[in-house]
N, C-alpha and C positions, 0 to 999 in steps of 0.2 A: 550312564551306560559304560560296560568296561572296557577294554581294548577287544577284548575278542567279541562283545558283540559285534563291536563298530568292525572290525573286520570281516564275521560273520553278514552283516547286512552287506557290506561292500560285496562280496563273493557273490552275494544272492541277485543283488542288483545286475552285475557285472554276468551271470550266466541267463539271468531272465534275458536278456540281450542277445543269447545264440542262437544259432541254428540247433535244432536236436543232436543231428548228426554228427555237427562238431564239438558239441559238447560233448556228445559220446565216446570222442577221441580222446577229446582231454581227459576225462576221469579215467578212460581205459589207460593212457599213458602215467598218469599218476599212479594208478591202482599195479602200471608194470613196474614204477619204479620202484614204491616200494617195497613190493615183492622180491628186488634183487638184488637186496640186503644192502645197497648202498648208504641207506640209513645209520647202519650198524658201524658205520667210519665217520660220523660227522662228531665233529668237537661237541662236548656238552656246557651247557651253562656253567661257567669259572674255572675250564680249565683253558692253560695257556696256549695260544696257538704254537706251533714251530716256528724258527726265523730260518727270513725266507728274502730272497732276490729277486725281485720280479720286474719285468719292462714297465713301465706305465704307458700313458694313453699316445706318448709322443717317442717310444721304444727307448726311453733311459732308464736303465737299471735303478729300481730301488730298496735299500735295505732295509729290511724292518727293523733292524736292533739300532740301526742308527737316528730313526725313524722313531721309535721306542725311549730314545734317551732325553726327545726335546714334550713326552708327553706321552697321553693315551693316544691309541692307533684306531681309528676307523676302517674297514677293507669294504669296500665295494667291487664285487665282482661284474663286469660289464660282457655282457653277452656279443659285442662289437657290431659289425654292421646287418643290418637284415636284408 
């Protein structure tokens, strides 16, 4: 099975589980995001991101080029508290 199956079943699993009405939301919110062309700015497969300065999880600044020199960089964006 490929990745995008196994993700495809996971989705399918994972919305069998909703309520209609909220699923409704969700595809509508999807369906507005892509419409508002913010797709059209996301990095593409191989190219380089920007260096960048960011707080981490405990608000200390981190460099990515310094960050960059000890190896490959992983970014996880964390949506914080809910």
């Amino acid at each position: 099975m490929s990745l995008q199956d196994k993700l495809t079943a996971m989705k399918d699993r994972f919305e069998s589980k909703m309520a209609p009405d909220t699923l409704a939301i969700m595809h509508r919110a999807t369906s507005d995001l892509a419409r508002s062309g913010t797709m059209d700015h996301i990095l593409k497969v191989g190219v380089s991101a920007p260096q960048f300065i960011l707080p981490d999880q405990e608000d200390r600044l981190v460099n990515s080029a310094e960050l960059l020199e000890k190896g490959p960089l992983v970014i996880n964006f964390y949506r914080g508290v809910w």
